[in-house]
TORDREN-464289 format. One line per field, with one value per residue (C-alpha): residue number from 1; residue in three letters; x, y, z. Coordinates in Angstrom, 2 decimals. Layout:
<atoms>
i <- (NUM_...)
aa <- (ALA_...)
xx <- (X_...)
yy <- (Y_...)
zz <- (Z_...)
</atoms>
This chain:
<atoms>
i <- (1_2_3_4_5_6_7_8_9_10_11_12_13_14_15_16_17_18_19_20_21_22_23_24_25_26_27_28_29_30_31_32_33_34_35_36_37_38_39_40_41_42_43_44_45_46_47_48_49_50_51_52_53_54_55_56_57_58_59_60_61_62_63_64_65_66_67_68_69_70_71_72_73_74_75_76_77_78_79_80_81_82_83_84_85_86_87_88_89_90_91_92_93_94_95_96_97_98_99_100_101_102_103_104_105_106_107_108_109_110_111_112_113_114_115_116_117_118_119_120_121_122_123_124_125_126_127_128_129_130_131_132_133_134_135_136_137_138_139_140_141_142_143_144_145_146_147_148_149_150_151_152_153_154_155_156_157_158_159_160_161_162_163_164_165_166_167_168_169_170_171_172_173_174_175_176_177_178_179_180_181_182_183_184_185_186_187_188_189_190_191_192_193_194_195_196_197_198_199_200_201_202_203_204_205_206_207_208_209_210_211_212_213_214_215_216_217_218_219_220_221_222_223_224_225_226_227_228_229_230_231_232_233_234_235_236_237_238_239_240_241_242_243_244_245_246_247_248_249_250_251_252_253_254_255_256_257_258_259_260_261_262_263_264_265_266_267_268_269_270_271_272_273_274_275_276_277_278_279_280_281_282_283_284_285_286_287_288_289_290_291_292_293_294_295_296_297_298_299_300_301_302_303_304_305_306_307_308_309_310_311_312_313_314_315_316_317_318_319_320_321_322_323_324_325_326_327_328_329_330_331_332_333_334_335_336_337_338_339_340_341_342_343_344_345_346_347_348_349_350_351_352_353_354_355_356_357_358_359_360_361_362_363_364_365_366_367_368_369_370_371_372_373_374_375_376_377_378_379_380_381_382_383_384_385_386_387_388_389_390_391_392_393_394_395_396_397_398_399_400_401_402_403_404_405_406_407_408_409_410_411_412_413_414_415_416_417_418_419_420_421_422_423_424_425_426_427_428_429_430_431_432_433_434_435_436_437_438_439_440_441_442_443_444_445_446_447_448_449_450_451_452_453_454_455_456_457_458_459_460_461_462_463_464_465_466_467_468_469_470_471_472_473_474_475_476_477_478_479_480_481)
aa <- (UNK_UNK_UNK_UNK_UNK_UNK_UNK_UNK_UNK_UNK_UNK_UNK_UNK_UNK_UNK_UNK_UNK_UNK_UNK_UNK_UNK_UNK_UNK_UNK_UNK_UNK_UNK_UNK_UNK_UNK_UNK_UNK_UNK_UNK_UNK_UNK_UNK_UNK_UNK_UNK_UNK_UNK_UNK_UNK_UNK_UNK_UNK_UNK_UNK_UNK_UNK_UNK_UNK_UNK_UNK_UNK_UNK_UNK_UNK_UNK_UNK_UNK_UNK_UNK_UNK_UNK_UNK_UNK_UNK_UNK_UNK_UNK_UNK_UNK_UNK_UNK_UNK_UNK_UNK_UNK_UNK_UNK_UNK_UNK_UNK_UNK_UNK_UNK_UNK_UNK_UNK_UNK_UNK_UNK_UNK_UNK_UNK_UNK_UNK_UNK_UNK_UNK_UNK_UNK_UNK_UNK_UNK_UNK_UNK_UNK_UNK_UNK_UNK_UNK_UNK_UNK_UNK_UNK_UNK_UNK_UNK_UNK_UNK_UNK_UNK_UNK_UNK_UNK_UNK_UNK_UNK_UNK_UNK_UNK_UNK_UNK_UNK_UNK_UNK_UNK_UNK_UNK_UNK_UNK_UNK_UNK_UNK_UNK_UNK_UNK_UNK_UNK_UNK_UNK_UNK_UNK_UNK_UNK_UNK_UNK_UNK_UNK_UNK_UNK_UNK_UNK_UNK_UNK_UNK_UNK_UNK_UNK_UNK_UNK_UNK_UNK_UNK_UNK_UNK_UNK_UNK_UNK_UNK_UNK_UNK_UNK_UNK_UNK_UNK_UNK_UNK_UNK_UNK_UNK_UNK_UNK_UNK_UNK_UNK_UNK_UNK_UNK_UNK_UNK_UNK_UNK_UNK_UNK_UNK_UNK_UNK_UNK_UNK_UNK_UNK_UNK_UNK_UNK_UNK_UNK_UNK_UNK_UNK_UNK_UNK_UNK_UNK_UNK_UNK_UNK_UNK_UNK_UNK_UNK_UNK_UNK_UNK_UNK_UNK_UNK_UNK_UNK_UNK_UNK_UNK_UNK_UNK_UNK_UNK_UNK_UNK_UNK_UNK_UNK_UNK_UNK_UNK_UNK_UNK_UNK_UNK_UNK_UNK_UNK_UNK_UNK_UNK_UNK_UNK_UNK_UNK_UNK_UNK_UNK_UNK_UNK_UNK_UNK_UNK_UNK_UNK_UNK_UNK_UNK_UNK_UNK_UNK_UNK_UNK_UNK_UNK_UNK_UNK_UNK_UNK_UNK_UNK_UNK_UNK_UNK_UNK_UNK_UNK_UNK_UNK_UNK_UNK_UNK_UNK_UNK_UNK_UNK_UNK_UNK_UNK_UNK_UNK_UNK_UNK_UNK_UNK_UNK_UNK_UNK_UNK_UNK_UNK_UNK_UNK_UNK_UNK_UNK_UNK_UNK_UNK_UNK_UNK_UNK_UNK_UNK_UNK_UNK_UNK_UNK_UNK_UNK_UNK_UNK_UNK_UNK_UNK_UNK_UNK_UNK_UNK_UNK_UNK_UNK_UNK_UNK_UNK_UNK_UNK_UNK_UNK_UNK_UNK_UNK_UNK_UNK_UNK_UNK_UNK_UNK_UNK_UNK_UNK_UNK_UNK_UNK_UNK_UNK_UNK_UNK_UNK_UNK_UNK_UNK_UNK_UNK_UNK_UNK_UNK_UNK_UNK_UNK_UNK_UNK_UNK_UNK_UNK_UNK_UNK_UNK_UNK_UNK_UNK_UNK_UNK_UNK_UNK_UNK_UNK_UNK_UNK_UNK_UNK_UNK_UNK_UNK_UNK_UNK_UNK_UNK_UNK_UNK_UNK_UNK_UNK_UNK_UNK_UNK_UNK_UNK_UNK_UNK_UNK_UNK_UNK_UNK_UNK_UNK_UNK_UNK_UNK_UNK_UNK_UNK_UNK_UNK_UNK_UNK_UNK_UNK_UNK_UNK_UNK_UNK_UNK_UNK_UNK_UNK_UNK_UNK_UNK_UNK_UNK_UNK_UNK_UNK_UNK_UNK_UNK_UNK_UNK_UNK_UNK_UNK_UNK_UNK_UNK)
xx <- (-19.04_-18.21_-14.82_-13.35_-12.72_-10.03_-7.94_-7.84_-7.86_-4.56_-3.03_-3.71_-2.56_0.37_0.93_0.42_2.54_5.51_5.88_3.92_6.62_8.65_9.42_6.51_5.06_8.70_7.69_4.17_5.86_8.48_5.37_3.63_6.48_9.24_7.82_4.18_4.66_5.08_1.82_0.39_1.41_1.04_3.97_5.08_5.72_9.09_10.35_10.95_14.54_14.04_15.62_14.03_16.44_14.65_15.80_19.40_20.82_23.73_24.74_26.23_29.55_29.23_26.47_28.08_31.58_33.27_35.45_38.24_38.81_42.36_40.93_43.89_44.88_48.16_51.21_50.74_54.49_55.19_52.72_52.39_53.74_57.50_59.24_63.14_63.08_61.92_64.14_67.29_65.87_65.34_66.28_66.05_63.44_60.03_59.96_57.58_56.27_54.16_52.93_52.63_48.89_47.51_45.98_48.21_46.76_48.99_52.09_50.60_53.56_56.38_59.05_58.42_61.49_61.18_61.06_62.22_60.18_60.69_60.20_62.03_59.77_59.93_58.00_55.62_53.89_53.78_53.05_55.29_53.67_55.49_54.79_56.64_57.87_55.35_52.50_54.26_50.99_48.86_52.44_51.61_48.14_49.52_48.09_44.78_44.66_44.61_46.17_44.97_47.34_46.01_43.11_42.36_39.75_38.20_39.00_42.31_41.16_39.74_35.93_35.02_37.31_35.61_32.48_33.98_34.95_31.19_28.71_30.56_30.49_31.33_28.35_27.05_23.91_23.93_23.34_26.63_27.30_26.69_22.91_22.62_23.77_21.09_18.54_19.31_19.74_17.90_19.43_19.57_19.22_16.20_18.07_21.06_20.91_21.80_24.72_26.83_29.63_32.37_35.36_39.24_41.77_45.62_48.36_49.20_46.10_42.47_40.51_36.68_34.59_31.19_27.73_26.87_29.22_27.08_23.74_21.03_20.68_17.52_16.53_14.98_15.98_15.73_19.15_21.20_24.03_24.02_27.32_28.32_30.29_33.45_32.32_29.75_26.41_26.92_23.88_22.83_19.28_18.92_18.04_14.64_15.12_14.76_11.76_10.28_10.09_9.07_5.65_5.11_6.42_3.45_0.78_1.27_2.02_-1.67_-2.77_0.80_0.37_-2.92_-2.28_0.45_-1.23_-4.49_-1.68_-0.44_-3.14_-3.65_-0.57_1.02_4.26_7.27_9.07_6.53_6.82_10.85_10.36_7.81_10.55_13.57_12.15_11.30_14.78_16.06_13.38_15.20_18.95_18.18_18.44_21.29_23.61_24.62_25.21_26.88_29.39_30.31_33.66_33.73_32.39_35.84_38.67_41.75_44.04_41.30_42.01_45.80_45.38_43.69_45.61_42.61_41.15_38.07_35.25_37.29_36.90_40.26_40.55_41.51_38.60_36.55_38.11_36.75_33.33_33.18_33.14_31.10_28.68_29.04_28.60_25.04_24.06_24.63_24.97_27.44_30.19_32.44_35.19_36.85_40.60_41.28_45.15_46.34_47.28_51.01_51.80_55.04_57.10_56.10_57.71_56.84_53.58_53.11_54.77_51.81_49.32_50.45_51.20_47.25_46.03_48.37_47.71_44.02_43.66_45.51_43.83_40.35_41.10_42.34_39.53_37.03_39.02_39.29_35.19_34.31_33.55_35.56_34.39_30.97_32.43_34.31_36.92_38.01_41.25_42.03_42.05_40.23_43.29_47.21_50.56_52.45_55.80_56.84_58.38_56.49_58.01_56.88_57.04_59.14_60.76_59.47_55.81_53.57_50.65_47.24_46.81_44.07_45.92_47.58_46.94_46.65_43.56_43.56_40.89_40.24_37.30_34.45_35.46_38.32_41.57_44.17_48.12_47.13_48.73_46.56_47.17_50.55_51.37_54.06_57.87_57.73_54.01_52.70_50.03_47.64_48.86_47.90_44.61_43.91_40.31_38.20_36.20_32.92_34.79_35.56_31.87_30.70_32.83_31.49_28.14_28.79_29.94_26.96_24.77_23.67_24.34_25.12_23.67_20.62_20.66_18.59_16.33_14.26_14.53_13.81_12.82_16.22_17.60_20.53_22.81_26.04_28.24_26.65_27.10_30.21_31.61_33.21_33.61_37.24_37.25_40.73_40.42_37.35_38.28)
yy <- (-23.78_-23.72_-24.22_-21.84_-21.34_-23.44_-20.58_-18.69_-22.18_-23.18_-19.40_-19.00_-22.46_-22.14_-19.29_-19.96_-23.36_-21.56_-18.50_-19.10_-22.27_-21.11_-22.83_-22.26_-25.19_-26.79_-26.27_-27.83_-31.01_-31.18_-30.63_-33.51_-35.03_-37.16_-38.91_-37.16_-33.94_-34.64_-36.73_-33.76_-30.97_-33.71_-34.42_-38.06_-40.40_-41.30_-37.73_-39.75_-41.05_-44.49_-45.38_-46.69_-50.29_-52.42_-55.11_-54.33_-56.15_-57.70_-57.73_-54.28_-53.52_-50.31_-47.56_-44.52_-42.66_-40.18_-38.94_-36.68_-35.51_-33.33_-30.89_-30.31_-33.64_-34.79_-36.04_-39.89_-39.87_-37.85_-39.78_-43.44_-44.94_-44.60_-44.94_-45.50_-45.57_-42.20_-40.82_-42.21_-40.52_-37.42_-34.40_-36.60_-36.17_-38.02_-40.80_-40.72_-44.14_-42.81_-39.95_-39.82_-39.25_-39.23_-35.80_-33.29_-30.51_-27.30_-29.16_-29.68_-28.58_-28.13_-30.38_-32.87_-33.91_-36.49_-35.08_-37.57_-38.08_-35.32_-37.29_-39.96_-43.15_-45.68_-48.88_-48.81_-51.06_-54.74_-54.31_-52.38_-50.14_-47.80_-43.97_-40.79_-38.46_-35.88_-38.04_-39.19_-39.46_-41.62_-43.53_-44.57_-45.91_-48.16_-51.55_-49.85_-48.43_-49.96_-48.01_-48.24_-47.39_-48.10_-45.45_-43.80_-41.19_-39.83_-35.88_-34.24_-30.80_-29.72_-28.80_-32.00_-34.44_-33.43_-34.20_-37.95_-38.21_-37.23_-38.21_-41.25_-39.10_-35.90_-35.29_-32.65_-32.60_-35.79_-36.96_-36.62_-40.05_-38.74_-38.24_-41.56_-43.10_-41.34_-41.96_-45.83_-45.65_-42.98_-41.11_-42.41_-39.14_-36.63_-33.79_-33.36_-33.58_-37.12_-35.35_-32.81_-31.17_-29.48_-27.28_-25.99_-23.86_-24.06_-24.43_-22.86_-22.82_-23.12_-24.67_-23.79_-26.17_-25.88_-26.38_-28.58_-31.36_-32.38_-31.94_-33.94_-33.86_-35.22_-37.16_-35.55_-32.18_-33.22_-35.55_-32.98_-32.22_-29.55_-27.43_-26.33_-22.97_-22.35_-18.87_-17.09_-19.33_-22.83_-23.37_-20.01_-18.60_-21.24_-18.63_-16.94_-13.00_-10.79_-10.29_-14.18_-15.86_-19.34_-17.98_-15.89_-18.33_-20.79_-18.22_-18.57_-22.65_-23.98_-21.79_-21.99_-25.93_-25.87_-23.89_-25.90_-29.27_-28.34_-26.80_-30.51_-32.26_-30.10_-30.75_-33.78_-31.62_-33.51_-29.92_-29.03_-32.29_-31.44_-27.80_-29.20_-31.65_-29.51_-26.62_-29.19_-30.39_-26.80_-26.50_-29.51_-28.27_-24.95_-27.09_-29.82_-27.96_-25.62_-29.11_-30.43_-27.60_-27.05_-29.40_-28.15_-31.67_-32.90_-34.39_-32.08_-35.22_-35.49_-31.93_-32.62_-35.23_-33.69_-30.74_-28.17_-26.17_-25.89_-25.71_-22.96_-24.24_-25.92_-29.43_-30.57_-29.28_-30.40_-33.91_-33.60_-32.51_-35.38_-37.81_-36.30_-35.55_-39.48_-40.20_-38.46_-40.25_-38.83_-41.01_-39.28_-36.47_-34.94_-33.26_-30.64_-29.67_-27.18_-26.74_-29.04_-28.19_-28.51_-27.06_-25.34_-25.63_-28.65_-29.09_-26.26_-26.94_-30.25_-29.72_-27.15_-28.72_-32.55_-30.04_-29.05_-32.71_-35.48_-35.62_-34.77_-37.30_-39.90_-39.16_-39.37_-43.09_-43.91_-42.14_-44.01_-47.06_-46.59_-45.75_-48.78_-46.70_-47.54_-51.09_-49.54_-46.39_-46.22_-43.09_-42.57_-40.32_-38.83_-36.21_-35.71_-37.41_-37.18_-35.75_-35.82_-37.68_-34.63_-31.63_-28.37_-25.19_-21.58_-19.29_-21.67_-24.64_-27.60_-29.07_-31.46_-31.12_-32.52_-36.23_-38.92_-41.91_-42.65_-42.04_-43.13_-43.19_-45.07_-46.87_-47.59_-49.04_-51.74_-54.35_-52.91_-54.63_-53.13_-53.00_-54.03_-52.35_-52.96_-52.14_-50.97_-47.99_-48.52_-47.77_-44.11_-43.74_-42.18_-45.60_-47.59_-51.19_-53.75_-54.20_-50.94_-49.33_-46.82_-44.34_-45.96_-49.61_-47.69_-46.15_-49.72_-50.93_-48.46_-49.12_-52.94_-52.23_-50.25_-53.42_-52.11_-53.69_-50.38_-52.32_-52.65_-49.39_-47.00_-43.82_-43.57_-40.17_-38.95_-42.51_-44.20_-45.77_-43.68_-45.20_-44.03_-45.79_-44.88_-47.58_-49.47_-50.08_-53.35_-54.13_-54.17_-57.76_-57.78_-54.81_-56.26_-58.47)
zz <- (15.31_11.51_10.08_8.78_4.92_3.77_2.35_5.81_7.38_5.93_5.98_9.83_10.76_8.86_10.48_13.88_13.73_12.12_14.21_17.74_18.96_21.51_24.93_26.32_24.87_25.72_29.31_28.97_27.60_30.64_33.21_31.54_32.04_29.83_26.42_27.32_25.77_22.38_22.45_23.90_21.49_18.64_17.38_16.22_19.09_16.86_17.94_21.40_22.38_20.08_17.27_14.09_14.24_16.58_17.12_16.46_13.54_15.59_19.20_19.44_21.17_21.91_22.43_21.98_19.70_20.03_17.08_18.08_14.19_13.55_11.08_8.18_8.02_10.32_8.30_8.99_7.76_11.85_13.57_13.12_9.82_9.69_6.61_6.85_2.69_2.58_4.94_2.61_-0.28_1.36_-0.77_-4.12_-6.62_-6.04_-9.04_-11.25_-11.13_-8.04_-8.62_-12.75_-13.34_-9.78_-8.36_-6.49_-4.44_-4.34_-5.83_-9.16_-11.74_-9.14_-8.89_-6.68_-3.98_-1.21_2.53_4.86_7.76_9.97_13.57_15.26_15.99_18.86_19.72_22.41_24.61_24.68_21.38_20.75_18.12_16.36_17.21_16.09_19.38_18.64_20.58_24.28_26.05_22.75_22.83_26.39_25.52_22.41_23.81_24.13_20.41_16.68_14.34_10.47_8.56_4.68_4.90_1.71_0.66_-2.56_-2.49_-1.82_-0.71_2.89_2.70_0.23_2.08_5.31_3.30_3.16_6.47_7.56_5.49_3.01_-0.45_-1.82_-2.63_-0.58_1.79_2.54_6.34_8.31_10.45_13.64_11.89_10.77_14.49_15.86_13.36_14.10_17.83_19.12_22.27_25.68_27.10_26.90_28.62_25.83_22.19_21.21_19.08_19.55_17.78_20.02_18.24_18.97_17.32_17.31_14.76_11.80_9.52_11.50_8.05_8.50_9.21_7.90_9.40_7.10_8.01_11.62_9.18_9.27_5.49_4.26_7.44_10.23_10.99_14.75_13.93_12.81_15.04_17.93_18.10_22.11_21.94_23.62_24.71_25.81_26.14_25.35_22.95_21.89_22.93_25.54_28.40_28.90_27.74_30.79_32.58_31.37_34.62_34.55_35.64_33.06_30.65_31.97_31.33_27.31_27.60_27.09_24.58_22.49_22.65_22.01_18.96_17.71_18.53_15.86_13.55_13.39_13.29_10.29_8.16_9.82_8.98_10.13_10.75_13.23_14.94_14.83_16.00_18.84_20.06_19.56_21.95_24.83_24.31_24.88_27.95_29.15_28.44_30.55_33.62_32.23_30.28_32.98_35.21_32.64_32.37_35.64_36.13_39.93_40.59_38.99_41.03_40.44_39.31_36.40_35.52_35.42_33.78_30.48_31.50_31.90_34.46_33.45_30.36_28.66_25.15_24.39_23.04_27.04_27.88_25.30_25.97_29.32_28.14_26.04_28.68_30.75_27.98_27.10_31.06_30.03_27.31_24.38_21.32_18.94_20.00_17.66_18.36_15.87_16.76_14.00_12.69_11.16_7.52_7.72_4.01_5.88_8.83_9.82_12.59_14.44_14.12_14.50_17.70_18.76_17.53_19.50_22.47_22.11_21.76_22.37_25.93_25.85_23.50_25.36_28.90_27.20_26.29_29.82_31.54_29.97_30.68_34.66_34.53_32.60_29.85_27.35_26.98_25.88_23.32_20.34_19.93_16.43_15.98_12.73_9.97_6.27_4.98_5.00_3.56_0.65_1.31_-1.37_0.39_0.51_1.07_1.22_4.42_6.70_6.97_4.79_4.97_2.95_1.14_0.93_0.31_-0.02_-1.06_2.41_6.08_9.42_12.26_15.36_16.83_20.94_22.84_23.03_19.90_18.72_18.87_21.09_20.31_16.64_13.48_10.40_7.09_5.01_2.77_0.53_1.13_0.36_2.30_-0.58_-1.32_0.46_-0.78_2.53_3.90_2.26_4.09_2.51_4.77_3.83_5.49_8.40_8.62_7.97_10.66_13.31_12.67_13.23_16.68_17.29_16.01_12.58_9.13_7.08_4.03_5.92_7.28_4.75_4.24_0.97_-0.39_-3.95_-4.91_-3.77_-0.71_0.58_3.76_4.99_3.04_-0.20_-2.94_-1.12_2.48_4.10_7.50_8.47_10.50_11.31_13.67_15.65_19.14)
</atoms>
């Protein structure tokens, strides 16, 4: 038979590969069975659970993270970096020699007055780290966590800070970390996306969070994260429309991947090969995520213990999900708790928002622990940024605003240093002066437990090499074991 004309060649191809993919050819691949189907519909054999670092760069230790991230950006000054100076100056005007000439969010032209810290702190643990009241349950875990307190960042509002925190620039559309994990490690799972992005609300100001922040950028559109719903369906359009049985379904699956297999062959077009993968990942999830979400199969002291009943979408629950979701192999799972951005009553809300996540957060780390787990993840826990040590009143009793030249994370898990504080801001909190760690050191720092050198780690694009940590980035030695 002749080819066609090139013209109606390329139009009907196009066409074909771009409109006829739908999980019919999903459910030839999972007949075939695992890492056959995408040789079959012809898509790239790198489309399979492998990363593209092999052999890792150093031993890794760890295989997975989870970043619990407190959207709005917690007052480090309530949480874990007490500051007895500020709390005598409280009421007196903010001098000058700290803030002249640096960047102030909403209290640019105001006057500026100290706010002592607005929590009482104890020690903790053998260690006998210091931790405000607001967190009883993370105060129990201190010997398990390392705070950093000398983080600093490079924008002081929400959406571009977040943009920091994710991808290591402000620069937007740029690969978000969880992208660049996966790129380098592949999943170990072919039933669950390799990343995905859970979210919860409470406290006084929910900040969006945009789509763009679990995006895959300019790598692979197969890496980009997958957000999991807290109502309704899980993953949206995961289940067949009514009246698609799994016969029916079967009828269409050898002509659909035979279509999309020449359309390939065709155009070598790495969105196909994405699009071909991505649906037999969703054939896949039709049997796992429903599995996955069921906690029935969890002991009710586990439940008490995050303090859920079930997968009902709150940060407990999503706690929960987390480890079970990391019990399943997924590489990278972020967490979103959104309401944190304390500009006013402060007190209030930091005691809802702690109320939503201290415990969660605390029962997480010794879950993992009592499965073994922990020894093999990292769990990051932290905002964009912090607080002013400047009060901030509207509506309400006093707040803080935004700031990026001071706040705290901790740190738990495989290499990390338990019971350690690292880093110092200065008397008032308001600078990083000790052991002071940018975000692209603490991305270079997780990828180093993971066994990848983030200078080594790069994707040419536009005629550069792009990684993670952009132009900078230092691994932060002192918090390793």
């Amino acid at each position: 038979m002749n080819e066609p004309a090139l013209d109606f060649q390329l139009a009907r191809r196009s066409f074909l590969a771009r409109t006829s993919l739908g999980l019919g050819s999903a459910a030839l691949g999972s007949l075939l069975g695992p890492g056959a189907n995408c040789q079959a519909l012809g898509a790239s054999p790198d489309l399979t659970s492998r990363g593209v670092i092999r052999p890792l760069h150093f031993p890794a230790k760890v295989k997975r993270v989870i970043f619990l991230c407190m959207a709005g950006g917690p007052s480090h000054l309530e949480s874990f970096d007490d500051k007895p100076r500020l709390a005598k100056l409280d009421g007196q005007p903010m001098p000058d020699s700290f803030t002249k000439g640096q960047p102030i969010a909403q209290l640019q032209g105001q006057r500026l007055v100290c706010l002592g810290p607005l929590a009482k702190f104890n020690r903790h643990g053998q260690s006998g780290q210091q931790i405000s009241e607001f967190f009883p349950q993370i105060s129990s875990i201190a010997d398990d966590i390392c705070i950093i307190r000398s983080l600093h960042t490079d924008q002081i509002n929400h959406d571009p800070a977040h943009t920091v925190m994710n991808t290591g620039t402000s620069i937007s559309g740029r690969p978000s970390m969880g992208s660049w994990v996966l790129y380098g490690l592949g999943a170990e799972t072919e039933n669950l996306p390799g990343f995905v992005v859970l979210t919860s609300i409470g406290g006084r100001n929910p900040q969006p969070i945009a789509t763009r922040q679990w995006s895959a950028g300019f790598l692979p559109g197969r890496l980009q994260g997958v957000p999991f719903q807290s109502a309704g369906d899980v993953v949206q359009y995961l289940n067949n429309p009514r009246g698609v049985t799994r016969d029916r379904q079967r009828d269409v699956v050898d002509a659909v991947g035979t279509l999309n297999s020449l359309g390939n062959r065709t155009f070598q077009d790495a969105e196909i090969d994405t699009r071909i993968s991505q649906y037999e990942l969703a054939f896949r999830m039709q049997m796992s995520v429903p599995e996955l979400m069921d906690f029935a199969d969890e002991p009710q002291h586990v439940l008490e213990m995050y303090g859920t009943k079930g997968a009902d979408g709150t940060f407990a629950a999503n706690c929960l999900l987390a480890r079970r979701l990391a019990e399943r192999g997924v590489r990278f799972i972020h967490l979103y708790h959104r309401g944190w951005d304390h500009h006013n009553d402060l007190v209030h809300f930091m005691g809802v928002c702690s109320g939503l996540c201290d415990r969660a957060s605390a029962a997480l780390i010794k879950d993992l622990k009592q499965r073994n787990m922990l020894e093999d993840t990292l769990v990051m826990w932290g905002g964009e940024f912090g607080r002013t040590p400047m009060a901030q009143t509207n509506k309400g009793g006093a707040g803080r605003d935004h700031h990026m030249r001071a706040f705290s994370m901790w740190l738990a898990g495989g290499g990390i240093r338990g019971g350690l504080t690292h880093g110092a801001t200065d008397e008032l909190g308001y600078n990083a002066v000790e052991d002071v760690v940018h975000i692209n050191d603490l991305h270079a720092t997780m990828l180093y437990l993971l066994g990848i050198d983030h200078r080594q780690h790069t994707f040419r694009h536009q005629g550069r090499d792009f990684r993670l940590t952009d132009v900078g980035g230092q691994v932060v030695q002192q918090v390793l074991a």
